[in-house]
DODREN-492703 format. One line per 2 residues: their letters; for each residue x, y, z of N, C-alpha, C, O. Coordinates in steps of 0.2 Angstrom, whole numbers. Example, Ala and Ser with C-alpha at 12.3 -4.5 7.8 and 13.67 -1.06 7.14 Angstrom:
% DODREN-492703
as = 66/-28/39/62/-22/39/66/-16/39/71/-17/42 | 64/-11/35/68/-5/36/64/0/39/67/6/40
% end
This chain:
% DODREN-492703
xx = -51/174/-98/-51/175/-105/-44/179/-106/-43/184/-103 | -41/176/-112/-35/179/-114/-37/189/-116/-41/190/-120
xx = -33/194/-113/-35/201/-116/-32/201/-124/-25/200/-125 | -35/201/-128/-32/203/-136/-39/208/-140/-45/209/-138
xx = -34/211/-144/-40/218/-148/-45/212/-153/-44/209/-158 | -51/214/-149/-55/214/-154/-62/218/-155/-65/222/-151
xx = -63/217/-160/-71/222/-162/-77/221/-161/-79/216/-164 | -80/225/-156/-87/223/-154/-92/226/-158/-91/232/-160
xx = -97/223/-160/-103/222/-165/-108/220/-161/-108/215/-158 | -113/227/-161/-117/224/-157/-124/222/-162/-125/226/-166
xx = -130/216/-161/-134/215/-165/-141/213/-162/-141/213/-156 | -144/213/-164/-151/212/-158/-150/207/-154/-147/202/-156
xx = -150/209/-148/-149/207/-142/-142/203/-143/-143/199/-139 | -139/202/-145/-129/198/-143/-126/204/-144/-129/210/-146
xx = -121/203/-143/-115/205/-144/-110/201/-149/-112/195/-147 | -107/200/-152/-101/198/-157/-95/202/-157/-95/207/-160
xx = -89/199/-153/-83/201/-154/-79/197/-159/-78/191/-159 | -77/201/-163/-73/198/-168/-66/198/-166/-65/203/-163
xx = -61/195/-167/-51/197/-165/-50/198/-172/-52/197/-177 | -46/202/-169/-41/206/-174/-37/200/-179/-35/201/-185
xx = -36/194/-173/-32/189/-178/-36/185/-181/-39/181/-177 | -35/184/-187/-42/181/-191/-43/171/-189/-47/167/-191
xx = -34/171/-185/-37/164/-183/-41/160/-179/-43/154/-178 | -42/167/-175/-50/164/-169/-56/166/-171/-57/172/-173
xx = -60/161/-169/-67/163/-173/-68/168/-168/-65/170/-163 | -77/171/-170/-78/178/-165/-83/173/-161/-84/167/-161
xx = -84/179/-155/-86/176/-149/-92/180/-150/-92/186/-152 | -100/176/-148/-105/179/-148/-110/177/-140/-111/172/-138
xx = -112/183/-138/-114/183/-131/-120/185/-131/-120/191/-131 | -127/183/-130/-132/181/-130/-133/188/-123/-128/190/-120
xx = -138/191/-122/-140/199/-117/-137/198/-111/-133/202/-108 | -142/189/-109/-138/188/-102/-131/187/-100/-130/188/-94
xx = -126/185/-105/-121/185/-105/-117/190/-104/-111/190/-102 | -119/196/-106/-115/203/-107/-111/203/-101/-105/206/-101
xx = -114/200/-95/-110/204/-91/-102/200/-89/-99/201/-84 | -100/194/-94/-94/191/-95/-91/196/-101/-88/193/-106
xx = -92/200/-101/-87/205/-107/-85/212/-102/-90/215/-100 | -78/214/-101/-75/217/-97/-70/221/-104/-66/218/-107
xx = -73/230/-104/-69/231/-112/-66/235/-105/-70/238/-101 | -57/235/-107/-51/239/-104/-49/243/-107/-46/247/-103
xx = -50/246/-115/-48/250/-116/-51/249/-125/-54/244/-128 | -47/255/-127/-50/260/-134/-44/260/-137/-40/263/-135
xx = -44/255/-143/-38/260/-149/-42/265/-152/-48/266/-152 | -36/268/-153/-39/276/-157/-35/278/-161/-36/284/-163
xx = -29/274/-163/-26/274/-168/-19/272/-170/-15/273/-165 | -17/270/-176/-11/267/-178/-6/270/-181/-8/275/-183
xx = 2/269/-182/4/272/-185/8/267/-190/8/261/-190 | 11/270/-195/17/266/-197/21/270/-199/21/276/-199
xx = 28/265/-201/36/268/-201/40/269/-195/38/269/-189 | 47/271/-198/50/270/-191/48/276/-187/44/280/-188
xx = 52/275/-179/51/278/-175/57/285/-172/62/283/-169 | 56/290/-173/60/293/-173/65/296/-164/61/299/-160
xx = 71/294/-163/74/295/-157/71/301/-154/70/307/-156 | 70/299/-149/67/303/-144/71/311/-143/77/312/-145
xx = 68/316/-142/73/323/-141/73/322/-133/75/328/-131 | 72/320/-130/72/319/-121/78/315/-122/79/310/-126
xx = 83/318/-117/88/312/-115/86/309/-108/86/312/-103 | 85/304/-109/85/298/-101/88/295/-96/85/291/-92
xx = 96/297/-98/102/296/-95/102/299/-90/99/305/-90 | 105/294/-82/105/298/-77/107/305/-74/113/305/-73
xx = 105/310/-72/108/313/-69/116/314/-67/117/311/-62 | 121/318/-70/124/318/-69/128/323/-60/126/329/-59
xx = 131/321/-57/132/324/-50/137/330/-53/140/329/-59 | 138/336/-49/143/341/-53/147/340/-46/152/343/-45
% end
């Protein structure tokens, strides 16, 4: 199964993963099935606008 963000919903006994992109339907998992849902990780939040340059310079080491 492809990894993409989606939202888990849990309902008497299934689970329902919805994607984030509304052109795949959701996926619904029946109790026994749970253990074909593997979650890797948590959004916890987004940002917007731009990105402001780092203050860390990353440029190698210079030799003296």
């Amino acid at each position: 199964m492809k990894q993409t963000l989606k939202i888990l919903r849990k309902k008497r006994g299934t689970a329902e993963l919805h994607s984030a992109n509304s052109a795949y339907p959701p996926m619904v998992f029946n109790g026994w099935q749970w253990g074909q849902i593997r979650i890797v990780g948590k959004l916890v939040g987004t940002f917007e606008g731009a990105i402001e340059p780092s203050s860390f310079d990353f440029s190698p080491a210079q030799s003296i």
